[in-house]
C-alpha positions in Angstrom: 91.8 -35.4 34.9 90.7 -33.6 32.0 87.1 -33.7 33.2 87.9 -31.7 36.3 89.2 -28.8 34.5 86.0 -29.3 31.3 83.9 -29.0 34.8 85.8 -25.4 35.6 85.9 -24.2 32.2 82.0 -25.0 32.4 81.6 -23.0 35.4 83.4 -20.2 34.1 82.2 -19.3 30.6 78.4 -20.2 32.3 79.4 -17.3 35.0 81.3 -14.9 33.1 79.9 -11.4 33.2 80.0 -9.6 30.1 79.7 -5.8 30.7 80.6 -4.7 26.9 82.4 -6.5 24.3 85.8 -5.1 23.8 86.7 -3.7 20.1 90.1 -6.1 20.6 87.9 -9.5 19.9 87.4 -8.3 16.5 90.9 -7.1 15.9 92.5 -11.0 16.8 93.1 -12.9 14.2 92.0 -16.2 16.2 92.8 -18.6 13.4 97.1 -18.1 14.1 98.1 -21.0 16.4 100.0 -19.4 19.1 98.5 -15.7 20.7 99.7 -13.9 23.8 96.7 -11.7 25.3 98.9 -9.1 27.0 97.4 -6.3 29.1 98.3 -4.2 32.5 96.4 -5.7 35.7 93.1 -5.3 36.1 92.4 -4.4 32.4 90.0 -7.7 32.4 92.2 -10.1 30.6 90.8 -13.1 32.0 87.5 -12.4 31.4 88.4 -11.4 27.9 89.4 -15.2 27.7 86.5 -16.8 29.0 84.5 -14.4 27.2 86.1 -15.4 23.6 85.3 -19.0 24.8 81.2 -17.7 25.4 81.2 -16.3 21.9 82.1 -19.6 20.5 79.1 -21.7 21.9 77.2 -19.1 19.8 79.5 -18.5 16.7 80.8 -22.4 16.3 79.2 -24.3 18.7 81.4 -27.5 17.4 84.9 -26.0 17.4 83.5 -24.6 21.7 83.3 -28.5 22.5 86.8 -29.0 21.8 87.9 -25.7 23.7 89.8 -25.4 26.9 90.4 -23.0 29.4 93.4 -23.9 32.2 95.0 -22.0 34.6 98.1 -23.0 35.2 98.2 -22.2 38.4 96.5 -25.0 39.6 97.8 -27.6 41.7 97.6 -30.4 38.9 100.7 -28.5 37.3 102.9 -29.1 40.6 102.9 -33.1 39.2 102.5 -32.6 35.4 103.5 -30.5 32.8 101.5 -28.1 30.3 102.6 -30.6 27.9 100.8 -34.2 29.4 98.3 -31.8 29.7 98.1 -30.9 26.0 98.8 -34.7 24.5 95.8 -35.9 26.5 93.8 -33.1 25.1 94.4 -32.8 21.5 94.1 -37.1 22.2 90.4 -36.4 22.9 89.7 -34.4 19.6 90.9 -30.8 21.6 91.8 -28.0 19.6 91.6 -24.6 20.7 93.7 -24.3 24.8 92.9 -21.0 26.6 95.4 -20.7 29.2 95.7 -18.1 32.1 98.6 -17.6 34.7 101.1 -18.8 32.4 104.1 -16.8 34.1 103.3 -18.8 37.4 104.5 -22.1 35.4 107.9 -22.4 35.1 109.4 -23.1 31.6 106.2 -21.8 30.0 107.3 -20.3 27.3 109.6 -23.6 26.2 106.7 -25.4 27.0 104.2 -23.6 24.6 107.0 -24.2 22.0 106.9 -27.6 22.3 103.0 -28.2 22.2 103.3 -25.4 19.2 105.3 -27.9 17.1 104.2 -31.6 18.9 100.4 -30.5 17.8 100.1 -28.9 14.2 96.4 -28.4 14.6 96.1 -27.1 18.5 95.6 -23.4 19.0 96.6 -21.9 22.0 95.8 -18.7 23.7 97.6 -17.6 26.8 97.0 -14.5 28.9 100.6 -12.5 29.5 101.3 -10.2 31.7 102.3 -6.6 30.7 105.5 -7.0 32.1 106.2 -10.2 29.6 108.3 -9.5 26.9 107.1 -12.2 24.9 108.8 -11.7 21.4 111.7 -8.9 22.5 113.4 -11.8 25.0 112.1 -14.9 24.3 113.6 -17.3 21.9 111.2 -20.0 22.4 108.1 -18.6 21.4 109.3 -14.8 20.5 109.5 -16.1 16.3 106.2 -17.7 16.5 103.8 -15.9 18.7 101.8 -13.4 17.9 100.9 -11.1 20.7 97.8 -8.5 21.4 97.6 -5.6 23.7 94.2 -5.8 25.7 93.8 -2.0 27.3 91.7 -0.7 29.9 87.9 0.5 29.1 87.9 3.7 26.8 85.5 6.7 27.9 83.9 5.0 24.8 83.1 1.4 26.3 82.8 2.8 29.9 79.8 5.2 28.5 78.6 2.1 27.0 78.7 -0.5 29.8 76.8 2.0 32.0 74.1 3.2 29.9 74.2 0.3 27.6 74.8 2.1 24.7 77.0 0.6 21.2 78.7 4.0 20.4 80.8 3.2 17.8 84.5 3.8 17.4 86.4 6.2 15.0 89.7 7.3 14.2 92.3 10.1 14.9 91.7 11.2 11.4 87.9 11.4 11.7 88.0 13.2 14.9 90.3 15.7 13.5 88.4 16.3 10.1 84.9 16.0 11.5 84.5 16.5 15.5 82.1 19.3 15.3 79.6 16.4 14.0 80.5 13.6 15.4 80.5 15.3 19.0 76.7 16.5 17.5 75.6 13.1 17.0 77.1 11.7 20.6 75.5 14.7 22.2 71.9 13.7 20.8 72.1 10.5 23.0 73.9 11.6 26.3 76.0 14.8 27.5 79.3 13.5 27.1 80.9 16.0 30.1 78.0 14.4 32.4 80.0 11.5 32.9 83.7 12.4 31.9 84.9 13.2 35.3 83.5 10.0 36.6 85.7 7.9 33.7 88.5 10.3 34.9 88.2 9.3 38.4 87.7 5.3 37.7 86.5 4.3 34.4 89.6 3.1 33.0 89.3 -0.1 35.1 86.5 -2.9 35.2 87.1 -2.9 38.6 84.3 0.0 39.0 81.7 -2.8 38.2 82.6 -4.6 41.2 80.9 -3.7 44.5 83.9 -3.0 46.3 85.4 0.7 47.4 87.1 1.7 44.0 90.3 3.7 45.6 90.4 0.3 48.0 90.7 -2.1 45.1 92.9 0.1 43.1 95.3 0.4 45.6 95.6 -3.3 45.9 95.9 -3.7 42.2 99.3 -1.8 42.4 100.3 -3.7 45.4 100.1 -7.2 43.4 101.7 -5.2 41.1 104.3 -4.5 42.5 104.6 -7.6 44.2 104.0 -10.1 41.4 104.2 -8.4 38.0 107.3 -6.4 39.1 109.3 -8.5 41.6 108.0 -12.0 40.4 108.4 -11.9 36.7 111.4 -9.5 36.3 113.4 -11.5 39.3 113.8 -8.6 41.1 115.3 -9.2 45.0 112.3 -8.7 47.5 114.2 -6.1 49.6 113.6 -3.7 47.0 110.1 -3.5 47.1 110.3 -0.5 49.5 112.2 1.1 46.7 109.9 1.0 44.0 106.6 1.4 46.4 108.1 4.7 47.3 109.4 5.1 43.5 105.9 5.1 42.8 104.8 7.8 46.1 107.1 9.8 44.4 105.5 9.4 40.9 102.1 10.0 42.7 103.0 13.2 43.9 105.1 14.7 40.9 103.8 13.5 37.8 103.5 14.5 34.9 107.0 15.7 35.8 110.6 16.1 34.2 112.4 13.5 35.2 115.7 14.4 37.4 117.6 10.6 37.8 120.1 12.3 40.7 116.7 13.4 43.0 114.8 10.1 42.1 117.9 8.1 42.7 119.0 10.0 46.3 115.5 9.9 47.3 115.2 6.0 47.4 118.5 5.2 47.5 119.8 3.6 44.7 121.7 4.2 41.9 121.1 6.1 39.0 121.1 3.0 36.5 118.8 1.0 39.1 116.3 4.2 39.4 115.9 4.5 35.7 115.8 0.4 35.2 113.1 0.5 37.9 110.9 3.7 36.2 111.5 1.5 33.0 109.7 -2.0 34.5 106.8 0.9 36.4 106.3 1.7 32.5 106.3 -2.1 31.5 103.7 -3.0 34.1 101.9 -0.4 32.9 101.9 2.3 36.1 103.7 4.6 34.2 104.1 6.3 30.5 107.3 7.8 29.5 106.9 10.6 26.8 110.2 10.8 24.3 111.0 12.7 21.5 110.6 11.2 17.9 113.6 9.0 17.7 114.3 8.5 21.2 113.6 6.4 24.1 114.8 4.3 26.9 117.5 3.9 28.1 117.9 7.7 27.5 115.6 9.8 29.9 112.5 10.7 29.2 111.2 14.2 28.3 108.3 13.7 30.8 107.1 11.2 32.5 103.1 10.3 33.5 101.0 7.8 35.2 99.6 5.8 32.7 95.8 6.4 32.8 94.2 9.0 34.9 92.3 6.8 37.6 96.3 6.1 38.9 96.6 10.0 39.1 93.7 9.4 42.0 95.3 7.1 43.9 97.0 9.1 46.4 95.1 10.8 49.2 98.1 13.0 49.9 98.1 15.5 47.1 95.3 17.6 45.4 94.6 16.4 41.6 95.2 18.8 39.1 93.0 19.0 35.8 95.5 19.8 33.9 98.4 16.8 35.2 94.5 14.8 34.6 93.6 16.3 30.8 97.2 15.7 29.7 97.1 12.1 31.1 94.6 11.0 29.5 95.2 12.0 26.2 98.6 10.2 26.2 97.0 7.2 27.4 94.1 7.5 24.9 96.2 8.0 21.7 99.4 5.8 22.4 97.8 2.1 22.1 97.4 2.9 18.1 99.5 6.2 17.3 103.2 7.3 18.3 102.8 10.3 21.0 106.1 12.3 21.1 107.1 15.2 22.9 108.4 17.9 20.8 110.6 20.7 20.7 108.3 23.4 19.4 105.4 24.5 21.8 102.9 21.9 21.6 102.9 19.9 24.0 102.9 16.3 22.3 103.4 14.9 18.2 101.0 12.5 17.3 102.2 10.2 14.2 105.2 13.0 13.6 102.8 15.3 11.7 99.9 16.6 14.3 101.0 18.9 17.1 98.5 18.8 19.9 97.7 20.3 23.3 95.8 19.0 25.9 94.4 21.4 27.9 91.6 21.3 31.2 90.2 24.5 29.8 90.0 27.0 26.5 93.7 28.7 26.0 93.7 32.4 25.2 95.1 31.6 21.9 92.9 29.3 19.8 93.6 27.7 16.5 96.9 27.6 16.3 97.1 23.8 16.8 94.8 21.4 17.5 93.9 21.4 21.0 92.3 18.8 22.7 89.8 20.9 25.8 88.3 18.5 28.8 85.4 21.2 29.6 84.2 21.6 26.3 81.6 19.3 25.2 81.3 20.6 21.9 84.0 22.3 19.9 85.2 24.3 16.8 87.5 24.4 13.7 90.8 22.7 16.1 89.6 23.1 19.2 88.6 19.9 20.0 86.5 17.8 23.0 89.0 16.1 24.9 86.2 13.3 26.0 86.1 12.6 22.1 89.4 11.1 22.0 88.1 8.4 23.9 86.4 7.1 21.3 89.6 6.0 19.5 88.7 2.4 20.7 
């Protein structure tokens, strides 16, 4: 049986487009025997996967012979388990087993643990969804695993997959020290603003690369969701998916917002404690972000809530986009993958890492310097008024 699935795995690292190399396969540490890939949908997990498997053939060409991808999803698994599976490969000199769809396979996680401890020298990596909590509430795996948060395309990669550029990365502390040049340097290869919108509008996910309407394949995206990562994984009953599709109508057409339970909970229909347990799985499957104060955070409401990248704040025909809902999206979802983003009680608008008040703003305030301010119409900017489009080059 094995042969059928070397023949896929063939097929699918020969096949595999690679549109730009994401910063993430260089932060793994491939050599631990147990790693959860965990990412929102559409973020380009499974290609990530298949991709790692690619590099190999160059990078160890020995160590790719003895690599496996499965998706357990496949019919095979309706007869056997992940752990037949396993035996008979590490039996034929198998050591590194990529596996995708692993919350469609019941018992997975006790499964991994047993190949994890049958099979000293197998190294698996599986593919999670976001809504997994693989260490917080799993006591199979949760001690052992080590998991890694692949995100959606930074304005960084996005500029590089479609002009096939290798802009490098840099860090908060760079950007606030030394923007003026490092906004100098981008500028001498591209105008940064000529293509911000764009990323705005439907650069966060891969799914621009396909040739299919963008708002269409978005919209089904948060559909399967809904459907799948929501309803599926966190057992919730079927008949309220109307609930949370018109939780997230609501969240469409309000955010970034305050967040009143009582109006939320009326307007669907269901309790207070439901409402906010359902905004709370919206934020786990990555659809929303939930900004708190340092110290704070669910179940305790949040100071403001967001969708969690700006192509979502698109994906409603029924209300006009601000810039500003837009700018201050954005930077959230740019900063929180390596740095805490708080709200806070003085003016600014957010706390990055407890020490940097920031704005983000669609266009130059009246007062200037004050703060930092990150500005989406500027391309170029001055002492702490800073590009918004440069924070995307955080990753």
């Amino acid at each position: 049986m094995l042969n059928a699935f070397y023949k896929t795995h063939n097929y699918l690292v020969e096949h595999v487009r690679v549109p730009a190399r994401r910063v993430l396969m260089d932060e793994i540490n491939w050599s631990d025997r147990l790693i959860a890939i965990k990412g929102g949908r559409g973020v380009g997990k499974t290609d990530f996967l298949l991709n790692y498997a690619k590099e190999m053939r160059v990078k160890n060409p020995e160590l790719a012979k003895h690599t496996l991808y499965v998706n357990l999803s496949d019919f095979y698994f309706t007869e056997h388990t992940l752990v037949e599976l396993a035996a008979e490969f590490v039996a034929g000199g198998g050591q590194v087993l990529l596996i995708d769809q692993a919350y469609k396979y019941p018992n997975w996680s006790r499964e991994l643990a047993q190949c994890y401890y049958r099979y000293p020298n197998l190294r698996i990596v599986f593919i999670a969804t976001a809504v997994m909590r693989v260490v917080e509430d799993n006591k199979d795996i949760g001690h052992i695993v080590r998991p890694y948060n692949l995100r959606g395309f930074s304005f960084r990669e996005y500029l590089n997959v479609t002009l096939g550029l290798k802009l490098p990365v840099y860090t908060l502390e760079d950007i606030l020290k030394n923007h003026v040049e490092i906004a100098q340097q981008i500028s001498r290869h591209i105008k940064p603003l000529d293509y911000f919108n764009d990323y705005l509008h439907h650069g966060f996910y891969p799914l621009f690369l396909e040739p299919h309407d963008f708002s269409e394949s978005l919209l089904k995206m948060m559909n399967i969701i809904l459907d799948v990562d929501v309803l599926l994984v966190k057992q919730i009953d079927v008949s309220s998916l109307p609930k949370l599709r018109h939780l997230v109508h609501l969240m469409l057409q309000q955010t970034p917002c305050s967040l009143n339970v009582s109006t939320m909970a009326d307007a669907i229909e269901c309790s207070r404690s439901t409402t906010m347990n359902f905004i709370k799985y919206l934020k786990d499957a990555r659809i929303l972000n939930l900004l708190y104060p340092e110290g704070k955070n669910f179940p305790l409401k949040p100071t403001k809530v967001y969708m969690q990248n700006s192509n979502l704040c698109y994906a409603t025909f029924t209300r006009e986009v601000d810039p500003q809902s837009v700018a201050e999206t954005f930077f959230y979802n740019a900063l929180h993958g390596k740095h805490s983003v708080n709200a806070t009680d003085r003016s600014a608008m957010f706390i990055i890492d407890g020490k940097y008040n920031m704005d983000a703003c669609a266009t130059t305030p009246h007062k200037t310097g004050i703060r930092y301010c990150a500005i989406a119409d500027l391309e170029q900017g001055s002492q702490k008024n800073i590009p918004l489009w440069l924070f995307g080059f955080l990753y």
